[in-house]
Backbone bond lengths (Angstrom), bond angles and torsions (degrees), N, CA, C in turn:
res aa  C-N    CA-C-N  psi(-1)  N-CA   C-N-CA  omega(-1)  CA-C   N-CA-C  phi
1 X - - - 1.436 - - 1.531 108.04 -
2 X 1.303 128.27 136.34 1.355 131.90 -171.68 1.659 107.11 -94.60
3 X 1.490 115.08 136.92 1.450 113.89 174.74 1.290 112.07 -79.79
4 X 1.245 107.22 151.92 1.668 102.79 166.95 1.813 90.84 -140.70
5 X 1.685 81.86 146.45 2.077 114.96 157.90 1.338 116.77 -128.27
6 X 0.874 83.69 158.36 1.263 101.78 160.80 1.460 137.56 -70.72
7 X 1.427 147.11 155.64 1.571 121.62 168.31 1.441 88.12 -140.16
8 X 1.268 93.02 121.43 1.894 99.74 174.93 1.594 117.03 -63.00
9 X 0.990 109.23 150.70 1.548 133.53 162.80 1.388 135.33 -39.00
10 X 1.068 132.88 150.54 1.254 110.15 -179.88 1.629 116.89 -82.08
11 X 1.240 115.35 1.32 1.275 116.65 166.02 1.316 118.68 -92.71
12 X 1.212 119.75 -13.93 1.620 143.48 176.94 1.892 115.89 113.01
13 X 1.105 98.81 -6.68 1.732 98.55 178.04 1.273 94.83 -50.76
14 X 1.486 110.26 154.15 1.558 128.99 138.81 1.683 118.47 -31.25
15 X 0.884 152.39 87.03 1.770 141.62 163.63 1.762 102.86 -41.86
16 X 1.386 77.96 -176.75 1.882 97.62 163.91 1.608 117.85 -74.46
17 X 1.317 108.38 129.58 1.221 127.56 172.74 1.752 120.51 -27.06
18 X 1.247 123.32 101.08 1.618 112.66 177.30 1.444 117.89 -106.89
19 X 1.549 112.80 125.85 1.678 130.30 -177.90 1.323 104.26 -68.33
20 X 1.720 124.94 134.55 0.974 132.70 163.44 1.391 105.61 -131.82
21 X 1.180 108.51 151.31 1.611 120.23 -168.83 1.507 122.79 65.67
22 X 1.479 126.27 146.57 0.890 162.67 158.51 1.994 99.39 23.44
23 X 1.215 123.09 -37.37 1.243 126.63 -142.28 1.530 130.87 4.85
24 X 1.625 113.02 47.27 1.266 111.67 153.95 1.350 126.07 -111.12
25 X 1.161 130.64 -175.06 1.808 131.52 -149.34 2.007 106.17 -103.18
26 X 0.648 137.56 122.43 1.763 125.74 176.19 1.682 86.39 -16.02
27 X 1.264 124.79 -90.12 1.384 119.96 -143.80 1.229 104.59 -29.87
28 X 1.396 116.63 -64.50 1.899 124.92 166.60 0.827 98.99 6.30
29 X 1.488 109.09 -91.13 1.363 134.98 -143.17 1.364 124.24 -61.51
30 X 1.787 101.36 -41.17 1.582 108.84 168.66 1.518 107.84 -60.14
31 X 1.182 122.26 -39.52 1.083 125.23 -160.55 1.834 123.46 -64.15
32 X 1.573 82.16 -47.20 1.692 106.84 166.72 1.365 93.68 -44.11
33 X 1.661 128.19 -80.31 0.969 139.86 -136.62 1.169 97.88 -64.49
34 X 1.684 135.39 -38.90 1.157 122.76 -174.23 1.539 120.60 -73.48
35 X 1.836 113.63 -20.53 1.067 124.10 154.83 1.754 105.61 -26.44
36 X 1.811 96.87 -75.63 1.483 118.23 -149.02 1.719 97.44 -41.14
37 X 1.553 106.16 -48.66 1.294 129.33 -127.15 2.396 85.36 -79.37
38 X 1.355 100.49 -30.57 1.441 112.37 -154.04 1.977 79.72 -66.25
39 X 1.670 110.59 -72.15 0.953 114.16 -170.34 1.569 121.98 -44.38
40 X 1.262 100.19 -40.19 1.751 91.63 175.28 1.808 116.65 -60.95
41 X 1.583 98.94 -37.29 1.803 86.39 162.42 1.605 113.11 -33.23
42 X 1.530 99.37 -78.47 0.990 127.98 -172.50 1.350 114.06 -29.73
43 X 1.186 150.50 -43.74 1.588 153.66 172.21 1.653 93.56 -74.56
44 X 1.561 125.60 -75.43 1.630 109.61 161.48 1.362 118.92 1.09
45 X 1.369 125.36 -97.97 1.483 135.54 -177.49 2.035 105.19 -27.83
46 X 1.531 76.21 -68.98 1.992 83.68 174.72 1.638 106.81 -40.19
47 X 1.240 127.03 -64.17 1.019 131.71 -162.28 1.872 115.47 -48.91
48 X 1.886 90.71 -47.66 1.818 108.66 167.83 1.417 96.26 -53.22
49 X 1.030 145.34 -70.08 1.469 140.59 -133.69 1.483 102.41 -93.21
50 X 1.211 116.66 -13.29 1.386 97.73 153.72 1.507 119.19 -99.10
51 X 0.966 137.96 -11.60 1.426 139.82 151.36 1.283 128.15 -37.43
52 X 1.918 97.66 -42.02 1.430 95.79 -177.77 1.707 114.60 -96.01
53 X 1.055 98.84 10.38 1.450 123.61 -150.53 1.931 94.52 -102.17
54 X 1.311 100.66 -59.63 1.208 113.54 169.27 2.100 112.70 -66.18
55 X 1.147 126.27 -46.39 1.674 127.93 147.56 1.129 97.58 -24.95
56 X 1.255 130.43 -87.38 1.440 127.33 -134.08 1.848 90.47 -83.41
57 X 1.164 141.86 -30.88 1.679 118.06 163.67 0.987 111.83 -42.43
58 X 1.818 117.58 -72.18 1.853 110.68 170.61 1.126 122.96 -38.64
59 X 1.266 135.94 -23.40 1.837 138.70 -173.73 1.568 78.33 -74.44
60 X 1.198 138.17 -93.25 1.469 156.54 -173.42 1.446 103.65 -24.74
61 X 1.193 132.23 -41.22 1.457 140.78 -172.08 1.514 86.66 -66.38
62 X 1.574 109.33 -81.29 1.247 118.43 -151.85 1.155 125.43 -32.92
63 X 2.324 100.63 -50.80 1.188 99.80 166.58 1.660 148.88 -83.34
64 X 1.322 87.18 -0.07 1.943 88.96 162.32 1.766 113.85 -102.13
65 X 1.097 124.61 31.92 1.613 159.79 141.25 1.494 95.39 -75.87
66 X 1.364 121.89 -105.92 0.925 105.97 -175.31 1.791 130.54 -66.85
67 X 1.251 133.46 45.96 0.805 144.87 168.62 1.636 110.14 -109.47
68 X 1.094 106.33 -37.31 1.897 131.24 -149.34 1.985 74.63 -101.84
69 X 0.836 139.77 -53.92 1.242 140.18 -171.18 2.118 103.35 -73.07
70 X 0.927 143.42 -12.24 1.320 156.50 171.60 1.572 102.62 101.08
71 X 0.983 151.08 46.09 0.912 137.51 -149.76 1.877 107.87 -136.19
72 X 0.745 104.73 -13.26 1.449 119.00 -175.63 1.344 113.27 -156.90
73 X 1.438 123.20 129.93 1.816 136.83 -160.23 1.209 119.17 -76.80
């Protein structure tokens, strides 16, 4: 929930009301966060699968290296 004040006038009245913070509700917020929270899995996983993805080229490299070198049939 966002606060609001006031900032007086230069004559000293009260002005119009000013919002600070976020102005969304807990649910929002959890909700966002579970947004945030889903997608960051989501790049994670990506991130694994190219890791292993990138492993297994070097596995493949290595062995037609040592293939190309006599070393393996």
């Amino acid at each position: 929930m966002a606060m609001e004040y006031n900032q007086r006038t230069e004559n000293g009245d009260l002005g119009q009301p000013i919002k600070i913070g976020t102005g969304l509700k807990l649910d929002d917020r959890v909700s966002s966060l579970g947004e945030q929270l889903a997608q960051e899995k989501i790049k994670g996983i990506q991130k694994d699968l190219l890791i292993n993805s990138l492993g297994e080229t070097v596995t493949q490299l290595k062995l037609e290296v040592m293939a190309l070198k006599g070393g393996v049939s």
